[in-house]
N, C-alpha and C positions, 0 to 999 in steps of 0.2 A: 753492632747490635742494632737491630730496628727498634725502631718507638714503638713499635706495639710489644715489644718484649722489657722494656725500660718500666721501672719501679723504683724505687726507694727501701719495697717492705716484703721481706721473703715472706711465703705463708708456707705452713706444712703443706705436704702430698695432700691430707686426708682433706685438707680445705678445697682443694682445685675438685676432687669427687665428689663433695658436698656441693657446693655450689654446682657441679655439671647432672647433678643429682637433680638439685633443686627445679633446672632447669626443665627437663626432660618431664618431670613429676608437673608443671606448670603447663608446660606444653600439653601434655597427656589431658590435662584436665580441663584443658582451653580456657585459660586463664588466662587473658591478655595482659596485664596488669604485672602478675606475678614473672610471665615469659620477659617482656619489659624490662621488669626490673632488675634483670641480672646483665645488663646490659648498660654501659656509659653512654653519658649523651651524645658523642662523637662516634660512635661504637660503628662495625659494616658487618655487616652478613652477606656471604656470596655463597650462591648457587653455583658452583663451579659447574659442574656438569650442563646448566642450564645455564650459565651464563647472565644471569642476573645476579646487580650487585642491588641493597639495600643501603645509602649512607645518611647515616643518626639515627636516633632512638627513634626519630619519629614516623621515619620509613619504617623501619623493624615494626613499629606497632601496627602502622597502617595495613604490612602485606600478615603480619597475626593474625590482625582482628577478619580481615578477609580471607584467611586458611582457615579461619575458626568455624565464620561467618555459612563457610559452605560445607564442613566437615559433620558426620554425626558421630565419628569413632577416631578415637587415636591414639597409637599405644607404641611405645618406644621398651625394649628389652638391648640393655649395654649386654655386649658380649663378651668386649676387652678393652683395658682400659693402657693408655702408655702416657706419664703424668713426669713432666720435667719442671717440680716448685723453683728452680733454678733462676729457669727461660722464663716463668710465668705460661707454661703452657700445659696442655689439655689434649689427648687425643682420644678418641674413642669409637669402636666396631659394633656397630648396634643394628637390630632390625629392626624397622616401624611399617607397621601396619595399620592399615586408615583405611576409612570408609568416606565418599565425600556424597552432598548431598543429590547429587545425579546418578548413584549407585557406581562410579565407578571404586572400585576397591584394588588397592596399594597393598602389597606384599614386596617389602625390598631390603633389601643388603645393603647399608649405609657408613659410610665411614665421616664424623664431623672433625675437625681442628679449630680449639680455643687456644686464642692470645687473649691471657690478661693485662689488666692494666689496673693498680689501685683498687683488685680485688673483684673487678667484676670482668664481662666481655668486652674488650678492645675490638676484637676483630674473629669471628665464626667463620670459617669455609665449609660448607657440605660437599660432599660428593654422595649423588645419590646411583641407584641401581636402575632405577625406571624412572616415569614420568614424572617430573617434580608438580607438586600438587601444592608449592610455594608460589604462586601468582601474585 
């Protein structure tokens, strides 16, 4: 078992789409703060497809607040969800669609994976459809 899958504390199903919930509703709303906080302070986010990795909170907030920073619109729709409270994991099929402040505009096919850890993100992977607008 990897450390990003190690806990102590099972949570229901319904916990891992709330918080992936919460997540996405933060995002949407350019919340840097609230995006943040569902995220540990050792936490990575990787752009798989782009190949950028994020490690700690405080990369994660830095490449936010500069997604937000250039963004006028942003809107996440989960299509499907696959939740292992087991694994402490999270997967999810979503379209997000963005507007960023140079008028390019984002229509794409996304698929994200959350490892929890002690209830928030351990570790995010995206894979995205097109040009990741995560810089």
């Amino acid at each position: 078992m990897s450390e990003a899958t190690q806990t102590t504390t099972q949570y229901p199903r319904q916990y891992f789409v709330d918080m992936v919930t919460r997540y996405f509703q933060a995002v949407d709303n350019r919340d840097v703060e609230a995006t943040v906080d569902c995220f540990n302070e050792d936490a990575v986010l990787i752009v798989q497809t782009d190949h950028k990795r994020f490690e700690g909170k405080q990369a994660i907030r830095d490449m936010f607040s500069a997604f937000y920073e250039n963004s006028t619109y942003v809107y996440h729709e989960v299509l499907n969800w696959v939740v292992e409270p087991e694994r402490n994991k999270c997967a999810t099929e979503q379209i997000y669609r963005g507007t960023l402040k140079d008028g390019t505009v984002n229509d794409m096919h996304n698929c994200n994976f959350f490892d929890f850890e002690n209830g928030k993100f351990k570790r995010v992977i995206i894979f995205m459809s097109g040009r990741n607008p995560l810089q």
